[in-house]
N, C-alpha and C positions, 0 to 999 in steps of 0.2 A: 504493500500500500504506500508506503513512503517514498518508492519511483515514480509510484501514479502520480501523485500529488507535484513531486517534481517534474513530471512532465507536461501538468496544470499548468506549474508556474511558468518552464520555457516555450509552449506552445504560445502562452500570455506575451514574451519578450517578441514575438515577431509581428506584433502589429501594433504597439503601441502609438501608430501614427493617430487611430481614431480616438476619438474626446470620447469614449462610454464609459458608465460605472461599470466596475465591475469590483465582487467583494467576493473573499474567496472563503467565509464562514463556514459555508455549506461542506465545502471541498476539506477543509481543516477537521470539522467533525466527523465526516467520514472516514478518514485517515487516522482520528485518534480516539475514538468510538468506543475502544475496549480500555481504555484510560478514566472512561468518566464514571463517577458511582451512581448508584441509583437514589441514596439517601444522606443526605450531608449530618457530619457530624459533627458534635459540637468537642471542639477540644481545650476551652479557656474553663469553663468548669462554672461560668456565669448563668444564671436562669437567663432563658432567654424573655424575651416583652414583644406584644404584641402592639402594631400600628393601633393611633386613635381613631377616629372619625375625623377624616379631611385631614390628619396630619400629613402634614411636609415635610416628607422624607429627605435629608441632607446627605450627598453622600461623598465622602470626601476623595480629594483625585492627587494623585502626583504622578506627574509628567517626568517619564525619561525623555532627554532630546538625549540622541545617539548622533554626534556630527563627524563627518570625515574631512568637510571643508567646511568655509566660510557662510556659505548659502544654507548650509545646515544648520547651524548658528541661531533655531531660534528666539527671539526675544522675548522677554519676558510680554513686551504689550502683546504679538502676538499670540501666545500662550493664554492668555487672560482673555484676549477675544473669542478664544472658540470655547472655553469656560462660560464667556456671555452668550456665545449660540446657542450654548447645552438648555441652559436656563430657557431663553426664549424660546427656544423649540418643545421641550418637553410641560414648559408653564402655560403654552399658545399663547404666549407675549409678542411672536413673531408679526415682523413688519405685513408681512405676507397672507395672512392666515386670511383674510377678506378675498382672496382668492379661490376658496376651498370652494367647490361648485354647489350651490344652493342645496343642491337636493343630498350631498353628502355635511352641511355644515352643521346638522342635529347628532351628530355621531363625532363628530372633532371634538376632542376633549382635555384638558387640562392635568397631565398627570400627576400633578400636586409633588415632583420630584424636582428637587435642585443639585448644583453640584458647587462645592467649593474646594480650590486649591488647600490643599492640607497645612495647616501651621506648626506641626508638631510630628518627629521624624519619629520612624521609633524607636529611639534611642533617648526618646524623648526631648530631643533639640529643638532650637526653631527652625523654621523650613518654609522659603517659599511655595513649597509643592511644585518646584524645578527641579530634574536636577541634572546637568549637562556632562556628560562625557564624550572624551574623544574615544570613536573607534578607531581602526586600523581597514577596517570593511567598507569598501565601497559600496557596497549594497547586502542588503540580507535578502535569503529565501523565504518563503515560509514554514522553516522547519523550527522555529521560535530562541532561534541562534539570538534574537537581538533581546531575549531575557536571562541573559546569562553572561556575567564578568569573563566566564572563562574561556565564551566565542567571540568577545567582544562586544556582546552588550552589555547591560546592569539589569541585576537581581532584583526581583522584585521586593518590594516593602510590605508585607503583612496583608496577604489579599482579604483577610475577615476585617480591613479596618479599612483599606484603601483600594478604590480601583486604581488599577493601575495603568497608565497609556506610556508603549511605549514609541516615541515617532523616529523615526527616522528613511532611511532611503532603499526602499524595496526593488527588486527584480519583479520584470514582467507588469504584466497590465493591472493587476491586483489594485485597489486605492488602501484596502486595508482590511481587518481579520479580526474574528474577536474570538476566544472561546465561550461556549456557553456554561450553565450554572451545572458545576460538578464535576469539571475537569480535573486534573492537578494543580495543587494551590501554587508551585510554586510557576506556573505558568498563567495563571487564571487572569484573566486583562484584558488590551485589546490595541493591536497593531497599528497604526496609521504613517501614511506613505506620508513624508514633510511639506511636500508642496502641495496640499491638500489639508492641511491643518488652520484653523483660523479663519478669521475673514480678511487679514492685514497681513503685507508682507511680499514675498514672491509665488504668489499661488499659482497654478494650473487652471487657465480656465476649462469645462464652466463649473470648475468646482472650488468657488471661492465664497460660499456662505457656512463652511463651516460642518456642512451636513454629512460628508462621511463618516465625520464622528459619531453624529447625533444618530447614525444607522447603525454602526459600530458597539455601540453604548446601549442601544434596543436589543440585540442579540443579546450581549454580556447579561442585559433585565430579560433573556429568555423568549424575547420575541422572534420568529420565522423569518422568510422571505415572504413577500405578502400573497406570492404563489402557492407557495409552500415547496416549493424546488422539486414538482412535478408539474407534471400536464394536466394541467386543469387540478392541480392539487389543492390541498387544504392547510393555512397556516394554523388553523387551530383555533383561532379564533371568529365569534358567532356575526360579526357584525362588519368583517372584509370581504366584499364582494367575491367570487371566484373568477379567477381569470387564468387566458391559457399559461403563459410566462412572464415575464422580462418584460418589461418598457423601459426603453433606453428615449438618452434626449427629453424631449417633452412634446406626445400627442396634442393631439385636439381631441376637446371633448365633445360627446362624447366618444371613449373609445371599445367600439365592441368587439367580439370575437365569438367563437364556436360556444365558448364555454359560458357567456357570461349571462347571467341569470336575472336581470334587472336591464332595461332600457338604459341604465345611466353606466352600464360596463363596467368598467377597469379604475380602480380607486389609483391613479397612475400617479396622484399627488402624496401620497401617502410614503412616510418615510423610510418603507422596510419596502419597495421597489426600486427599481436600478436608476430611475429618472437623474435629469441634470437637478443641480441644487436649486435654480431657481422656480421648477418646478413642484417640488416639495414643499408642503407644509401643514400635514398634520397626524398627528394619530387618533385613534377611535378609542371610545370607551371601555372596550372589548381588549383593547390593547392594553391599555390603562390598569385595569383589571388583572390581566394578567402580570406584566410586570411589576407590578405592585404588590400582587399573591404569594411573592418572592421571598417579600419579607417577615411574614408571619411566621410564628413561631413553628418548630423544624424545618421551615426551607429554609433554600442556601443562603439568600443572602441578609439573614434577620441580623447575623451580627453587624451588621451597618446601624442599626437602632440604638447599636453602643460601645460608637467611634464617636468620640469626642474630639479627633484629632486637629478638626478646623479651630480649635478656639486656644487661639495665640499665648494667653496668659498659664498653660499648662506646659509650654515647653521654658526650657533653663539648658543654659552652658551656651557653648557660640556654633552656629553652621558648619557644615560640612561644604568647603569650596568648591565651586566649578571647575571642570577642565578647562583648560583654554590651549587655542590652535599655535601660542607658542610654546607650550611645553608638549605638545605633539607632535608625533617622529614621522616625518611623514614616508609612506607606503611607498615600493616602487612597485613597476606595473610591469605588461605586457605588448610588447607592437605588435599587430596580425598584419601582413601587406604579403601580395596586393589583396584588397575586401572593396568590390567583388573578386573572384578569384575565380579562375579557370579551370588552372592545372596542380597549384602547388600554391601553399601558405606558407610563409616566412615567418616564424614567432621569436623572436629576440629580446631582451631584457631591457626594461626602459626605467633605467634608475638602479637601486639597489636587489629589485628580486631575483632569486637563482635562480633557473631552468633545471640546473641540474638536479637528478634525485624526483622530481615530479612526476607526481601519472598525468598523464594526457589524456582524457577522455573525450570523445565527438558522438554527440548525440545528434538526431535526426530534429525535425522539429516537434514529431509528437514524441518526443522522450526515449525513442529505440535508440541502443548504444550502437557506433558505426563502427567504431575502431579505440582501441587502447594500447598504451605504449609509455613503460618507464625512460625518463630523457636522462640522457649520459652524457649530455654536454651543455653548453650556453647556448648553442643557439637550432634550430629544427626546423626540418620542410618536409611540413607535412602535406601527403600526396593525396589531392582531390579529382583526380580524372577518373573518368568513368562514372562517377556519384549523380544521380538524379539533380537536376536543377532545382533551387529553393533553398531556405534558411537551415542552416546548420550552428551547433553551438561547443566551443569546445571549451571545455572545463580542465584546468590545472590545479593540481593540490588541493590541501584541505584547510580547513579554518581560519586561521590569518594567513594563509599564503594562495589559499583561496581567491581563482579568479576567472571568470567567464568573456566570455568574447563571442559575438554574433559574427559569423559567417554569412554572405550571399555568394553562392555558387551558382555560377552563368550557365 
């Protein structure tokens, strides 16, 4: 399963030209399925407490930024902006929400959920609810290498008290990943690509209001795709219309299909579908409902009802420093020439990295391995004649020597 998935991601590397969402949630839990339990347990030893009537759930967040360069770097304002999308999107404080098409705007709902940057680390310090390190990785997979010091991200902080996001710079077309409720704690979170984080800053259009997260963060509260990642499937929920798949960009309303069961079609505004951000803006009752069902007493995520960790006056001692890109070693890389390529690729060392000692592996572009080869020297031509025309991807080494390169053979 861990191929497949990998061959998810590099199938994803070969077209990143089009602007579409794509979230690779679905793909994540399939592949890691036999890791999740069925019933959460509690291990602080605290009675757990159940939500009031209309209580507003607070739930505290701290942001890994994972930067290799500059542009990864982000800033505290931007960080804080998509903190303010959370809010407005899950409050239906959104600029937008007068958009929701009439006949669905009695089902838009308020989930009475906020989110605040963490004050309090757990070591008990104070904490912006930042916290930046340099990698060595130019970009991660989604084998969840960027929650771990020891691949080159950072460790997660106490997932019973904090969600955790980690952003940084993803391979393939993915915008970002979340697990859902019952996975492994010290994975439990939720992925976002950097240039897609915030509404301020260097975004990607058209995903610069912030809502990758805000879909991201719906999974982690246990909500579906709004298809339910079948045909004509079911998210689970009573009050989202059925529809065949995917809505990418932003139809017109309204949008029907084989499957849809009401005149007014496809809820394609809704935030657990693929649409562009400014299409988006709302969730239903039924969603509402369910993410919030979460935190009653023995579900997974009730210990959030006692994280105290937003409120500043409980942390003591001094912070934990940022990385910064001067005390980072910076990476050397790979040259592929000529890309396109004919007959033979040239791979030679650009900077500090060895060649020598590496596996070379070339995968096809749905993830079939083409060829493998230990290198025994600095430099290597590797032979492409005969090979079917289209995107190839050759992969050298592992973890921080770890490095990928797209091929177009002619």
């Amino acid at each position: 399963m861990k191929s497949a998935f990998w061959a998810l991601i590099l199938m994803g590397s070969g077209i990143t030209a089009f602007a579409q969402r794509n979230c690779a949630t679905d793909a994540y839990y399939r592949t890691h399925r036999s890791q999740y339990a069925e019933m959460p347990v509690e291990r602080d030893g605290v009675e757990a407490r159940d939500t009031v009537p209309n209580e507003i759930i607070i739930i505290p967040v701290v942001v890994h930024v994972l930067f290799h360069n500059e542009a990864q770097m982000l800033s505290d304002a931007q960080v804080r902006s998509q903190i303010d999308a959370l809010n407005r999107d899950f409050r239906r404080m959104n600029d937008d929400a007068a958009s929701t098409p009439e006949v669905f705007r009695s089902r838009a709902a308020d989930t009475r959920i906020m989110f605040c940057l963490a004050q309090v680390d757990p070591a008990g310090r104070p904490t912006k609810g930042i916290v930046r390190r340099y990698t060595d990785r130019e970009y991660f997979l989604g084998d969840d290498g960027m929650k771990f010091s020891a691949s080159g991200g950072n460790d997660a902080w106490d997932t019973r008290k904090y969600l955790n996001i980690w952003v940084c710079s993803m391979l393939g077309r993915s915008l970002g990943y979340a697990s859902f409720p019952g996975g492994p704690a010290d994975k439990d979170g939720i992925v976002i690509n950097y240039d897609v984080f915030g509404t301020i800053g260097n975004l990607r259009e058209p995903f610069t209001m912030g809502r990758t997260t805000t879909h991201e963060v719906a999974h982690w509260l246990g909500l579906k795709h709004i298809w339910g990642d079948e045909t004509c499937g079911s998210d689970d929920v009573d009050d989202t219309p059925r529809q065949l798949s995917y809505n990418y960009y932003c139809p017109s309303f309204p949008h029907t299909t084989q499957c849809s069961q009401e005149s007014s079609g496809d809820m394609f505004m809704n935030y657990m579908d693929f649409t562009n951000d400014a299409c988006m803006n709302m969730f239903t009752h039924g969603q509402k409902k369910k993410m919030r069902g979460l935190f009653a007493p023995g579900a997974w995520r009730n210990s959030f009802l006692r994280s105290y960790v937003c409120d500043s006056s409980l942390a003591s001692g001094a912070p934990i420093p940022d990385d910064t890109l001067v005390a980072a070693k910076p990476a050397g890389n790979v040259k592929a020439y000529p890309n396109p390529v004919t007959d033979f690729c040239v791979l030679e060392p650009d900077g500090d990295y060895k060649l020598e000692g590496q596996i070379l592996r070339l995968y096809n572009a749905t993830g079939i391995l083409i060829r493998q080869v230990v290198l025994t020297s600095g430099k290597y031509t590797l032979p492409m004649r005969g090979l079917t025309p289209g995107t190839y991807f050759i992969k050298l080494g592992e973890h921080a020597n770890k490095r990928v390169i797209r091929i177009l053979k002619l």
